[in-house]
N, C-alpha and C positions, 0 to 999 in steps of 0.2 A: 763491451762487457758492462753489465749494471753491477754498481757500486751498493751494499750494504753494511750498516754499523751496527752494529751487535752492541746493545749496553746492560749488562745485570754485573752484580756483585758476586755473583755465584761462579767460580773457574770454572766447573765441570759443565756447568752450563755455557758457557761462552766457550768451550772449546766443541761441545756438540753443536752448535749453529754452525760454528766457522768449520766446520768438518762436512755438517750436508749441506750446508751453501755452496759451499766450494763444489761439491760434486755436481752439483746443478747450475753450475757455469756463472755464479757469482761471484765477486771482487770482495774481499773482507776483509773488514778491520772490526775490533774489538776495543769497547772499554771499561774498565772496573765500574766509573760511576756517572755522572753526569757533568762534572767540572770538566773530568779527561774525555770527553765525549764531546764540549764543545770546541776543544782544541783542537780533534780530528774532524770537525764538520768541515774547518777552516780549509784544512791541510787535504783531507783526502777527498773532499767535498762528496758526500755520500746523498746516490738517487733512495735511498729507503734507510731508514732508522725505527731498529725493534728494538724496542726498548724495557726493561722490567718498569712496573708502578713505583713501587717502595724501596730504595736506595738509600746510603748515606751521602751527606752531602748536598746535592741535589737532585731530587726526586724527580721521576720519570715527567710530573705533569710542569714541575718546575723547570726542565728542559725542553717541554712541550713548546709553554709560553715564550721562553727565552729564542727557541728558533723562529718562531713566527714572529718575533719582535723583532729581531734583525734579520727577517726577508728570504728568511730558507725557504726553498720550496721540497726540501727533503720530506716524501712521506713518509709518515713516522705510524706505527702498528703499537700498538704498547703489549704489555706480556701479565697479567694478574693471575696472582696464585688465588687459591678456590677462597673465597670470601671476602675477596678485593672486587667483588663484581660493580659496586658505585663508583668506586675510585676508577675502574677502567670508561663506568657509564660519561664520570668526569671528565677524562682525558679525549672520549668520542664528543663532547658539548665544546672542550677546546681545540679542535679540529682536527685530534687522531684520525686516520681513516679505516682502524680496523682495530681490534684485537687477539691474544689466543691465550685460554685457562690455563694456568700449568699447575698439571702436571698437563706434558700435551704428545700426542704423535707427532712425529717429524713432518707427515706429509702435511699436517696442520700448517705449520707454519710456511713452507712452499707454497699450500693453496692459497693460503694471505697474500705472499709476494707477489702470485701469477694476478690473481684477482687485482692489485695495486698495478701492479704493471699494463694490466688492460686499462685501467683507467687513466694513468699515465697517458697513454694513447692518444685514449678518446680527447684528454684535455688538451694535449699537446695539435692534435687534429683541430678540436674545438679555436682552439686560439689562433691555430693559422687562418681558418676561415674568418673568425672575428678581425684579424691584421687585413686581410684581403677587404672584406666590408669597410675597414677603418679606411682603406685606399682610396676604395671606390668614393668614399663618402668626404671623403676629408678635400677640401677647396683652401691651398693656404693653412690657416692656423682655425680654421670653421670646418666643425661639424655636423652636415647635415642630408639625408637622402630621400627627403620630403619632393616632393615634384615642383612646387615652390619656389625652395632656397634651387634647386639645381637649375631652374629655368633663370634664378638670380644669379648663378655663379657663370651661366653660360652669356649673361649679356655681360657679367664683368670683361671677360676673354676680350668679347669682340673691342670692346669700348677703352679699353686699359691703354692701350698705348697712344691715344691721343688725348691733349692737352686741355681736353673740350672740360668746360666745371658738372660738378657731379652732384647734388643733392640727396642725402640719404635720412628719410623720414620712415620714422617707426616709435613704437613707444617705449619708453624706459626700461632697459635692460635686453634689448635682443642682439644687441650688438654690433650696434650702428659705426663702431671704432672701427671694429675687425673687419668692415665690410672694405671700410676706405684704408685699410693696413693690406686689404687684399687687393685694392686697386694699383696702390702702390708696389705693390711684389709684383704684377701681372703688368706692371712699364714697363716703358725702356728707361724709368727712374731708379729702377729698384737699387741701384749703386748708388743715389744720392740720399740726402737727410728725407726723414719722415717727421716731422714736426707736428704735435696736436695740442690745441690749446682748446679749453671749454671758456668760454665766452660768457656766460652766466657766470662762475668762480671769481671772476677776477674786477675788483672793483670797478664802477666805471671811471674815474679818474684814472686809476693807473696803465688801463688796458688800452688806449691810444700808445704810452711809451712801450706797452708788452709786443705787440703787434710793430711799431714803424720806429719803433728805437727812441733815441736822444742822444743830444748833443752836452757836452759839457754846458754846466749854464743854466739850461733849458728849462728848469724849474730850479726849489730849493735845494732839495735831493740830488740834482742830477748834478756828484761829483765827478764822473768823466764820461768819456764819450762808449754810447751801447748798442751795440748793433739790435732791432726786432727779429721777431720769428720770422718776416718776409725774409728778410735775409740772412737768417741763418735755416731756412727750409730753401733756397736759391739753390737749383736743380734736381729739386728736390719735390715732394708733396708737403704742401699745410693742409691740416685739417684740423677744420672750425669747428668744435662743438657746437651746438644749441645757438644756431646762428641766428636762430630767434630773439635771443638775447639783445641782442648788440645794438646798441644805443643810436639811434637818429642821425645825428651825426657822423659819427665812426663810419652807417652805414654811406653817406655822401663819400667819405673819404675810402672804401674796400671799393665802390664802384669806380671810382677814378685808378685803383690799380687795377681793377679787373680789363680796364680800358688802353690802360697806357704801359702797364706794366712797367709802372716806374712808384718809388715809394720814397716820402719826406719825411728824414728824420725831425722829432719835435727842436725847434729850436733851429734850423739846418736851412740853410737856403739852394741847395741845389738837391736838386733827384737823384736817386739811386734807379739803376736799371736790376730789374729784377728776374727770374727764369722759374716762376713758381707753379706747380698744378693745386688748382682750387679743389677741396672735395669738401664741403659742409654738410652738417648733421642737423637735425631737431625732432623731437617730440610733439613739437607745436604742429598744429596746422597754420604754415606759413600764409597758406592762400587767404586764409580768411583775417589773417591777421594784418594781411594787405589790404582789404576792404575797408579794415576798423582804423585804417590808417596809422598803425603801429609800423609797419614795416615797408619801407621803399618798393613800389610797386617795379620800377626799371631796377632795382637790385635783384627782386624775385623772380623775373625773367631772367635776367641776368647769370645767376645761380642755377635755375632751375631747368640747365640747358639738357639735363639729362638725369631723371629723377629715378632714384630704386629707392622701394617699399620693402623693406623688410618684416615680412608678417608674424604677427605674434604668435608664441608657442602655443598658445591653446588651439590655433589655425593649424599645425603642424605637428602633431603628437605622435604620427609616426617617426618622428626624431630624440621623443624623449627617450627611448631607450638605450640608444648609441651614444647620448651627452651622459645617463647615468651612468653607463658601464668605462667610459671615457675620465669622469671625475672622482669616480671611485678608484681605477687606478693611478691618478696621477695625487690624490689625497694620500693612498697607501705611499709615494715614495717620498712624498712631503712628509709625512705624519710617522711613517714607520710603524704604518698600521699594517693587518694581513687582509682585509675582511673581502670574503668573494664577490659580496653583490647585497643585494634586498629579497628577503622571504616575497611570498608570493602576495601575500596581501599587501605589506607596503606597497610592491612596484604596481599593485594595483590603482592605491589612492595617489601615488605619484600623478601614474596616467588620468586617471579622472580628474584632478586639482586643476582649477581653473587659470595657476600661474599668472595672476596679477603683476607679477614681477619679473617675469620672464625667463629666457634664459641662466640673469644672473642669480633670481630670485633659487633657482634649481640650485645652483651649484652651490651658493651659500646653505642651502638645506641639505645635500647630501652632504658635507663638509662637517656638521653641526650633527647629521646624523652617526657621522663615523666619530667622534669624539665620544660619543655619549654609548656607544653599540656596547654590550660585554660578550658576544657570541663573535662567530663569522659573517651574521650575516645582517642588515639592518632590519632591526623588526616594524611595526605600529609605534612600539613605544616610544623608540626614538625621534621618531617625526614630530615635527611643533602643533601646536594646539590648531593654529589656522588649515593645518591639512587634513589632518585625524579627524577633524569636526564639519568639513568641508564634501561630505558627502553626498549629497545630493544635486545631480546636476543640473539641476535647472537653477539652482541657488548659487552654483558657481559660474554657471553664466553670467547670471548678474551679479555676482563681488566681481565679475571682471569688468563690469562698464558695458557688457554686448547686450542688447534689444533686441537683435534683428530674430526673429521667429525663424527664420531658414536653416540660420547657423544654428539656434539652440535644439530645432527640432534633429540636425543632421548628428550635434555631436551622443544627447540622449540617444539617437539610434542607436551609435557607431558602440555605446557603452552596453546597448542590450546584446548589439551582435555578439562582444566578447565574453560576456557573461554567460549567453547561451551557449561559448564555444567550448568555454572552462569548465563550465557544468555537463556537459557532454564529452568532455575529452575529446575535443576534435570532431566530434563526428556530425558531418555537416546537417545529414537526413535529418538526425534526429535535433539538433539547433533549429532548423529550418521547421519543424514541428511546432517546436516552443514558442518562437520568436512567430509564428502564424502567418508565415510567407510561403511560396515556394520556396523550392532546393534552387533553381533559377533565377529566381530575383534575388538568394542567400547569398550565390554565386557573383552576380554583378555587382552585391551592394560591398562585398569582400575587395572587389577589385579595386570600388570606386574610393573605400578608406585606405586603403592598401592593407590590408590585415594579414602578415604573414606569418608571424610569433606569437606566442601567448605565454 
């Protein structure tokens, strides 16, 4: 039985709801004003709350805000008598989903309910299908259903349980951690330690004791004896950030454990045998930074016994929309925001944004957008100057660093196709028109982005 709260100040009004609700197979509770109203959200947890505008105490729109603030999903209907019509227009801009005039017919306000409750549905419908996609899509603690990243999650599989080292180059922010936090899940390690140190962070003086430990002695500093990350990642995974980093030297001594699998504390005259899986990261182009003789040529083989590329979001933008609807509700339960999503133009300039920063550069911009939102939904305004201004795609090509004419001419397509599809409302004929292709080549070129949402 669906649950509704009745809230006005007026008795006779609150006993005529709770009198044709009830006959229409509704669950009622009442209350005088909006204090006593959030008492019974608690207690009776109500699927719909009709509410009057103008209250004492607090006001219809001030109970509005207050349940969206603490994470209700009760739809709320509000009730304005005849010249409250902004004040109800207010309470629909703070996420009301309906309201009714009063003086009102009763069937009025049941048609509200029914109308709510189909939409109910639909969301409730909605969202199982979203959880299923989240399924489908989700690898680990990574989201992604780009053909790409799944052809990347499908060599994780095969490759995970053996001990073999793993190299994971990509550029800054796509999430080169997560890749190697999913290798580690997908052992037979997953019950030991996950160790990550970034190699670049950590002074070069100090990072030989971070990595192989010390001994009492062993320097100034070193008042007693410390185990390294080899040995406390021992059956475990380390992984190396920005292995590029790492100092000439160091790199002579990570080859000798990759070899022997045995590691010297500083100061320490015998071995430690160790049980560790390698998995290193960079941004660098390792290869060539072997050439310039910066980096151990037998290490980078060494390393590089099984390489994953993780390609950057502007290569895979059919994923931006599953990381925004993804960081937008996990920012609502961090933040104790309500907001449902992005208007139709922002999630436009999201998609077209050339993502110079990838991944994380996304999630810190939806994050910054929900702080700053005052609606439900994230507008243009909220978006930072680099995206709003970031319009043109061939210009975002290049604030990404990309050259290559193949890529820039395919993504400019991919952005006419969607344009032509929003401006036609779907309808392919007539896209196919605009865009001066066939309906056939519309057809393949749909496949070949994978364009299935708009």
């Amino acid at each position: 039985m669906r649950r509704v709260l009745v809230v006005d100040d007026e008795e006779s009004l609150r006993l005529v709801l709770r009198t044709l609700l009830r006959r229409h197979g509704y669950e009622v509770e009442v209350a005088t004003n909006g204090e006593d109203a959030l008492v019974l959200v608690e207690s009776f947890g109500p699927d719909f709350v009709i509410t009057d505008v103008r209250m004492p105490k607090l006001s219809g729109l001030e109970l509005l805000s207050t349940l969206r603030a603490k994470g209700s999903e009760a739809t709320v209907i509000v009730m304005s008598a005849f010249g409250n019509f902004e004040l109800a227009l207010e309470a629909m801009r703070a996420g009301a989903y309906d309201y009714v005039q009063k003086p009102f017919k009763p069937e009025e306000v049941v048609l509200a309910l029914k109308k709510a409750e189909e939409r109910e549905a639909l969301r409730r419908e909605n969202r199982a299908l979203r959880e299923e996609l989240r399924r489908e899509s989700q690898f680990e603690s990574i989201l992604a259903k780009s053909a790409s990243m799944q052809s990347l999650f499908r060599t994780i599989t095969k490759v995970a349980d053996y001990k073999t080292t793993v190299l994971v180059t990509g550029e800054s922010g796509v999430g080169k951690e997560l890749i190697a936090r999913a290798i580690h899940q997908r052992s037979g390690r997953r019950g030991g330690p996950f160790v990550a140190v970034n190699c670049g962070a950590i002074p070069e003086n100090l990072l030989e004791s971070e990595l192989f430990g010390h001994r009492k002695g062993a320097f100034t500093d070193a008042i007693a004896d410390r185990r390294g990350l080899f040995e406390e990642a021992s059956g475990g995974t380390l992984f190396l950030d920005e292995i590029g980093e790492l100092p000439l030297a160091l790199q002579v001594k990570l080859l000798r454990v990759l070899e022997d699998e045995k590691i010297r504390r500083l100061g320490d005259t015998r071995d430690v045998q160790v049980d560790v899986r390698i998995v290193t990261a960079t941004h660098r182009d390792v290869a060539a930074e072997t050439k310039a003789g910066r980096f151990r040529e037998d290490l980078y083989y060494r390393l590089n016994v099984l390489h994953l590329h993780v390609p950057p979001l502007r290569d895979r933008r059919e994923d931006i929309p599953l990381l925004i609807e993804h960081f937008v509700a996990r920012n609502n339960a961090r933040l104790g925001t309500a907001l449902r999503g992005l208007d139709s133009e922002a999630r436009r300039l999201l998609f077209e944004y050339g993502w110079p920063g990838n991944v994380r550069e996304l999630e810190n911009t939806i994050e910054r957008a929900m702080v700053l939102a005052e609606g439900e939904l994230i507008g243009v305004a909220d978006l930072p100057d680099r995206v709003r201004e970031a319009r043109d795609p061939v210009q975002m090509q290049l604030a990404s660093g990309e050259l290559s004419v193949k890529k820039t001419v395919r993504v400019i397509e991919e952005i006419l196709i969607r344009r032509a599809l929003q401006k036609t409302k779907g309808n392919r004929t007539r896209a196919a028109e605009l865009l001066e292709i066939s309906h056939r080549a519309l057809l393949y070129k749909l496949k070949d982005y994978q364009v299935t949402d708009l």
